[in-house]
C-alpha positions in Angstrom: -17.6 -76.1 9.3 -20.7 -76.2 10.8 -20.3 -72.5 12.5 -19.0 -71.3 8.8 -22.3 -73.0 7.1 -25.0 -71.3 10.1 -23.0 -67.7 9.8 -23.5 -68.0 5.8 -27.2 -69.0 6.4 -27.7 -66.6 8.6 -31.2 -64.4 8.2 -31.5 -61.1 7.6 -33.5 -58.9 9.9 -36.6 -57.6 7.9 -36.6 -53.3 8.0 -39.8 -52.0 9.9 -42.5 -50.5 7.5 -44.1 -47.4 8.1 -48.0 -47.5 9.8 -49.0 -45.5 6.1 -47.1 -48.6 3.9 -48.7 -51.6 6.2 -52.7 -49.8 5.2 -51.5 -49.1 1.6 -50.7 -52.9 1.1 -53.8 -54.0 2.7 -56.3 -51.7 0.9 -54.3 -53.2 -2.3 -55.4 -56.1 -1.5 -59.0 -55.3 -0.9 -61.0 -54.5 -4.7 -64.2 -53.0 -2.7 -61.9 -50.8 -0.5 -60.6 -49.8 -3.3 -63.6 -48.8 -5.5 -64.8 -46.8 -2.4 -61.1 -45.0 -2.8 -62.0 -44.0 -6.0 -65.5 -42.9 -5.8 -64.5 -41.0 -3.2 -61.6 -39.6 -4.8 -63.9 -38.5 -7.3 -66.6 -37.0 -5.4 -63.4 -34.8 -3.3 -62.3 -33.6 -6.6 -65.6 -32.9 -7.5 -66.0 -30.7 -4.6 -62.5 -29.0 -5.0 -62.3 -28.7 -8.8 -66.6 -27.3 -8.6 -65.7 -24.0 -10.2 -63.7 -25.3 -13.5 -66.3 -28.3 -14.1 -69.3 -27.3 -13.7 -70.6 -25.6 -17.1 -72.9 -22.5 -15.8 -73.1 -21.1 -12.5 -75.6 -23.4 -10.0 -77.4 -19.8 -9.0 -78.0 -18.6 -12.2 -81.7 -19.0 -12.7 -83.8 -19.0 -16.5 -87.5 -19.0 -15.9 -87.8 -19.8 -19.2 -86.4 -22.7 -19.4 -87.0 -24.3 -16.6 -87.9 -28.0 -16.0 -86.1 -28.4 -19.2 -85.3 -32.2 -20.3 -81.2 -33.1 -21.2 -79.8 -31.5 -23.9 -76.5 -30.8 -25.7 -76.6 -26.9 -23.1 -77.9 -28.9 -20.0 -76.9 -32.4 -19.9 -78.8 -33.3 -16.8 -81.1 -30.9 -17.5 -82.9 -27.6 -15.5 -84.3 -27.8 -11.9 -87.9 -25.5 -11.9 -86.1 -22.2 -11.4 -84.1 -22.7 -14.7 -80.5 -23.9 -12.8 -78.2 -26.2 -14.4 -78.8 -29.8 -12.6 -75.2 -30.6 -13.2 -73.6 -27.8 -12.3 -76.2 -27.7 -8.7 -74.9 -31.1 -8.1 -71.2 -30.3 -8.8 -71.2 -27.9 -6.6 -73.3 -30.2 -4.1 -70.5 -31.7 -3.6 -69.2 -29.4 -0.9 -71.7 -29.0 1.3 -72.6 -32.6 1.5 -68.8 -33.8 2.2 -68.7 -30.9 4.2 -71.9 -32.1 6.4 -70.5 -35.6 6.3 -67.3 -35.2 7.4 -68.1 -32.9 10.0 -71.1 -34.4 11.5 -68.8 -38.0 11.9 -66.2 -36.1 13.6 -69.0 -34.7 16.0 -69.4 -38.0 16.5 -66.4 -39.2 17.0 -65.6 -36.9 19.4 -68.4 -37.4 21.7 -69.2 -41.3 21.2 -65.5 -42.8 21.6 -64.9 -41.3 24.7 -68.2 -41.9 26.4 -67.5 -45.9 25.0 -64.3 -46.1 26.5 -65.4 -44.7 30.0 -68.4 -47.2 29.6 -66.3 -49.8 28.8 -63.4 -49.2 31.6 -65.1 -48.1 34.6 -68.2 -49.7 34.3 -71.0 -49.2 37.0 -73.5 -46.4 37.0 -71.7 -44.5 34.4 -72.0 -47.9 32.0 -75.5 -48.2 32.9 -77.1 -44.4 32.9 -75.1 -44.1 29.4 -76.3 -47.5 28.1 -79.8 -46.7 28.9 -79.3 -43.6 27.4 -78.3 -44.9 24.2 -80.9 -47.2 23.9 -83.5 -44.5 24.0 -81.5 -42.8 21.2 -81.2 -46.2 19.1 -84.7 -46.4 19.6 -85.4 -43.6 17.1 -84.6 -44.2 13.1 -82.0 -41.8 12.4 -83.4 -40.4 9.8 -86.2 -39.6 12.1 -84.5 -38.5 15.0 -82.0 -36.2 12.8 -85.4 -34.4 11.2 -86.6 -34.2 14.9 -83.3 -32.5 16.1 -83.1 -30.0 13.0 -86.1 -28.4 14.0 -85.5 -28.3 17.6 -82.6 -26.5 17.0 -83.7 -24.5 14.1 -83.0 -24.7 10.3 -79.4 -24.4 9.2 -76.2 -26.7 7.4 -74.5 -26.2 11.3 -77.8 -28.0 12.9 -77.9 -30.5 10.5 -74.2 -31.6 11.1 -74.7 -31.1 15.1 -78.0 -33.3 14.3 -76.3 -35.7 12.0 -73.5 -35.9 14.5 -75.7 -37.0 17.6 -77.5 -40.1 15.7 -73.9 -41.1 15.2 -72.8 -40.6 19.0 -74.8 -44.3 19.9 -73.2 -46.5 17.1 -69.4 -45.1 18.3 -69.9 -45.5 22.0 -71.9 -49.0 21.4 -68.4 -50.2 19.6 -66.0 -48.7 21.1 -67.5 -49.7 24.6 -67.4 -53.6 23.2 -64.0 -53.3 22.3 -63.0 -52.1 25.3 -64.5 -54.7 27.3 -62.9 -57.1 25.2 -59.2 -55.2 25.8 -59.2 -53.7 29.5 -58.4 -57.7 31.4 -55.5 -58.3 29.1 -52.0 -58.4 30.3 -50.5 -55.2 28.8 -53.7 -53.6 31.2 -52.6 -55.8 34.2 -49.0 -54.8 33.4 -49.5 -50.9 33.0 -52.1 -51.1 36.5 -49.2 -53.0 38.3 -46.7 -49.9 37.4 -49.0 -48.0 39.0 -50.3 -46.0 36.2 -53.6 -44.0 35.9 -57.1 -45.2 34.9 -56.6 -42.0 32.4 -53.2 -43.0 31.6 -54.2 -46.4 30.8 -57.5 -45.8 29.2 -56.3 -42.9 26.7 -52.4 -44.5 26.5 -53.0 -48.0 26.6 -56.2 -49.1 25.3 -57.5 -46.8 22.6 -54.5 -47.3 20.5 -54.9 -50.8 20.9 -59.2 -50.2 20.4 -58.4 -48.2 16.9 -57.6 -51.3 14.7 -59.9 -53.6 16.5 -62.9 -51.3 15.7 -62.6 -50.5 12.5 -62.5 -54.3 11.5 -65.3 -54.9 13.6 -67.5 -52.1 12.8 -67.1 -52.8 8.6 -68.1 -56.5 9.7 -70.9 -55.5 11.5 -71.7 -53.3 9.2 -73.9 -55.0 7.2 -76.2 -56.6 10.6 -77.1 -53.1 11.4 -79.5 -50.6 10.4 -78.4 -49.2 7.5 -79.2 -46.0 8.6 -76.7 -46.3 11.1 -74.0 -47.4 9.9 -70.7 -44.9 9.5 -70.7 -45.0 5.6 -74.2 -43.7 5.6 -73.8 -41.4 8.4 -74.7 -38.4 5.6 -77.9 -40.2 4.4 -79.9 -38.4 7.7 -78.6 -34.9 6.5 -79.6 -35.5 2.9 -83.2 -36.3 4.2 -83.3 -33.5 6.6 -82.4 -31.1 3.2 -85.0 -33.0 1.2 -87.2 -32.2 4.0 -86.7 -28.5 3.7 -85.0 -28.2 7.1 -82.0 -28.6 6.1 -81.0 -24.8 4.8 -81.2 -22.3 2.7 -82.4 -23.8 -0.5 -80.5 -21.6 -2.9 -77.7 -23.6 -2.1 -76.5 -26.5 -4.2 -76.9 -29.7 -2.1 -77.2 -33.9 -2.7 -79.9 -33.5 -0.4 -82.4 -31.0 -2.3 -81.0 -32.2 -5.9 -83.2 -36.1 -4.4 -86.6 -33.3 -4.0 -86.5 -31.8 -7.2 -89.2 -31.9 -9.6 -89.0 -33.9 -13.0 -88.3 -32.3 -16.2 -91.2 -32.3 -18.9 -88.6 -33.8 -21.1 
């Protein structure tokens, strides 16, 4: 009786969910994460919808109406050339996603693996890269991004470069914390005593575990850091750099030169 009543008890095993389920159900449960989901949902199909919703064309200039206040033609308005200011800042959409994504990914690429080498091997290579990143956080990065873009000359592919190098410190800071924190654990101690490689083991072994790890710690950091710094505002420096008139051509619709233009007269 007692074998019958455990086999009819028995529990069922609970099916594996997918990596893309597992973050679905935890940004569900988060209402800022989700906000941020749809502002930015809105702001990508600004950028991709641009030519169907933005009313006149944002190079289309009209001297004579320029600096014009908002009106039932120009909700937002005309810049001092005569441009639709909604239509400019639809269509500003692109480049500034564009400088944003690209100039994190710049960082990415460079700051994660300098952190995990920092983090691993430690010795001189943790110490000249340390040193070298405190020079770097040092500088605002609003400062330092305006500094770079004219160094290396005015242009949207300096700007992310720029952009992209501020970020490099704040990724290798983390991801060389995290690392610290992972590299004496026992799946470490296990992989060493298989004889793997330090490659093997930092690029197999440890960044997958570092991923998860960092991106809770970075959003709870987030708010003890500069602002400036801090990945969700990595495009703020490029904005400045535009508003500063080094960061391109300024025929072309941007967040950045939309923050310098001149009020209407109403």
């Amino acid at each position: 009786m007692m074998a019958a009543a455990s086999e009819a008890v028995a529990v069922r095993p609970v099916p594996a969910q997918s990596t893309t389920a597992m973050v679905w159900r935890r940004l569900r449960r988060n209402r800022g994460a989700l906000a941020g989901l749809g502002v930015l949902t809105l702001f990508t199909l600004s950028a991709l919808l641009a030519p169907w919703l933005a009313p006149y064309d944002p190079y289309a200039s009209d001297l004579l109406g320029s600096l014009a206040g908002p009106s039932r033609e120009h909700w937002l308005g005309t810049d001092e050339l005569g441009r639709d200011i909604l239509s400019r800042i639809t269509y500003g959409a692109r480049i500034s996603m564009i400088i944003g994504t690209i100039s994190v990914a710049i960082g990415v690429v460079l700051g994660v693996p300098v952190g995990l080498l920092a983090g691993y091997l430690g010795g001189r290579f943790d110490l000249l890269s340390q040193r070298l990143i405190d020079v770097l956080l040092g500088f605002p990065g609003i400062i330092l991004a305006i500094v770079l873009v004219t160094v290396l000359g005015v242009g949207l592919v300096n700007v992310m470069i720029a952009v992209g190098i501020v970020s490099v410190p704040t990724y290798a800071r983390l991801v060389r914390g995290q690392v610290l924190s992972l590299k004496n654990q026992e799946f470490v101690e296990a992989a060493r005593a298989l004889g793997a490689s330090q490659g093997r083991i930092v690029f197999r072994h440890i960044f997958p575990k570092h991923t998860g790890r960092a991106d809770r710690a970075d959003h709870a950091a987030g708010g003890q850091r500069d602002p400036l710094r801090r990945r969700p505002g990595v495009p703020r420096p490029g904005g400045a750099a535009a508003h500063g008139g080094v960061g391109g051509d300024a025929q072309h619709p941007c967040w950045g030169m939309a923050c310098g233009m001149p009020w209407t007269r109403g």
